[in-house]
N, C-alpha and C positions, 0 to 999 in steps of 0.2 A: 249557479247560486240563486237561491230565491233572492224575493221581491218583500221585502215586511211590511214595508211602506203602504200599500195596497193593501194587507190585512188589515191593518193598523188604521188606515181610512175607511175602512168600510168596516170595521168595528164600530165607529163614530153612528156612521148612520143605522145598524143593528140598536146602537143605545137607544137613540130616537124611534123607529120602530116599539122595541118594549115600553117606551114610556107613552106612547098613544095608545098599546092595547093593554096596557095597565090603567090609561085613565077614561077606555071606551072609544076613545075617538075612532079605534080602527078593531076591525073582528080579527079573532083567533085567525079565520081561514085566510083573509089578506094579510095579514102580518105573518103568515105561515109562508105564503108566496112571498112577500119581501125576504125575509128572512134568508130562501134559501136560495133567490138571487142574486144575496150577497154572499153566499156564503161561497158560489158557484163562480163567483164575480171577479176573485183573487186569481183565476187562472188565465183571467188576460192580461196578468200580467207576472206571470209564475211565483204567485200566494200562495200564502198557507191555510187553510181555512180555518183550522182551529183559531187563529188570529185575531181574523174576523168577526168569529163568534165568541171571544172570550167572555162578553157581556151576557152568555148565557151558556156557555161550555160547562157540561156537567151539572150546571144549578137552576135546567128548569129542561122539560120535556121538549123533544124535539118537534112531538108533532100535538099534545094538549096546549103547550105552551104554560104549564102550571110550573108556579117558581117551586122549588126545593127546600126542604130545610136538612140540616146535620142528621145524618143517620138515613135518611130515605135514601131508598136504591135507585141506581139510575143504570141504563144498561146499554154498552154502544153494541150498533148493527154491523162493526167490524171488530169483535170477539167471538165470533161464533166459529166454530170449526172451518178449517181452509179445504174443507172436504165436503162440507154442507154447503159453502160457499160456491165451489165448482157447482154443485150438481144443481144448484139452485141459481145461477150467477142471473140470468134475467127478472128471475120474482126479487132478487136481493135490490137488483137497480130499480126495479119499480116500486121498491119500496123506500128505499132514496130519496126519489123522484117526487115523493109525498110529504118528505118532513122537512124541518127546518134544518135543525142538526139533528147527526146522527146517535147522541144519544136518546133515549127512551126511560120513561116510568115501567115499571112490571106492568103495567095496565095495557097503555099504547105498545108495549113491544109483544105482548102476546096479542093486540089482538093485528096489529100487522102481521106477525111471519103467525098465527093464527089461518091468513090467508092463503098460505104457501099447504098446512094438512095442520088439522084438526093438534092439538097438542104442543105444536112443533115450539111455539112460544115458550111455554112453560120447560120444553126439554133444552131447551138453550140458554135461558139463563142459569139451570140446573149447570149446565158447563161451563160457564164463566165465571158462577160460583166455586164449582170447584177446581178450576184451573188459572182464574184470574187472580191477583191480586186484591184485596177488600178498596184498595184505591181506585181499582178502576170500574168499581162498580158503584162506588157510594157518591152522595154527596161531597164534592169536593169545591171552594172556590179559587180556582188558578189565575184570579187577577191579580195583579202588580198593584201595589200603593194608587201608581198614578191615574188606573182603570176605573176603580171604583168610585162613586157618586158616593160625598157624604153630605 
């Protein structure tokens, strides 16, 4: 049985996080490392990471850190075919290894798996487009009443 507890705490400090690189006090690239500290952080104590991250799950890039609005695409690093996945399973963790969450902007996700051959970006969300659901590509925010900051 997971641990939600430990998402759920380290969501907290994810909040603070964005509210220092939203008012400067801290760069994109260190809040990109905190970020996926915490995001990594839930597994000592068998988290969820989506949890964690819900203060920015699907409503803001995982590696720009640019917040989202309704209708912009977002695209996760675990949609892509479980056959590209194999063949590529090192370049995929290394690019992991680089973001906050694994979601992405069309921007940041092609020019990560960009890295992997020339195109390969663009031919992947091409697939998630056409095999995913418009939910799990778009703009979505899955916070609870009690999550969000008003």
């Amino acid at each position: 049985m997971s641990c939600h507890d430990i998402g759920r705490g380290l969501s907290s400090v994810v909040k603070v996080i964005l509210e220092k690189l939203d008012s400067g006090e801290i760069s994109a690239n260190t809040a990109r490392d905190l970020l996926y500290a915490c995001r990594k952080g839930v597994h000592w104590c068998d988290g969820n990471e989506n949890e964690a991250m819900i203060q920015m799950h699907q409503m803001r890039c995982g590696y720009c850190l640019k917040k989202l609005s309704e209708g912009d695409t977002i695209y996760s690093l675990y949609d892509i075919p479980h056959s590209f996945e194999n063949e590529h399973h090192q370049e995929i963790r290394a690019i992991d290894a680089k973001i906050a969450d694994y979601f992405l902007c069309s921007e940041c996700f092609d020019m990560q798996f960009d890295t992997i051959a020339p195109g390969t970006g663009a031919e992947m969300r091409k697939y998630i487009e056409e095999k995913c659901s418009e939910d799990c590509w778009h703009f979505k925010d899955w916070r609870r009443p009690w999550e969000i900051d008003e």
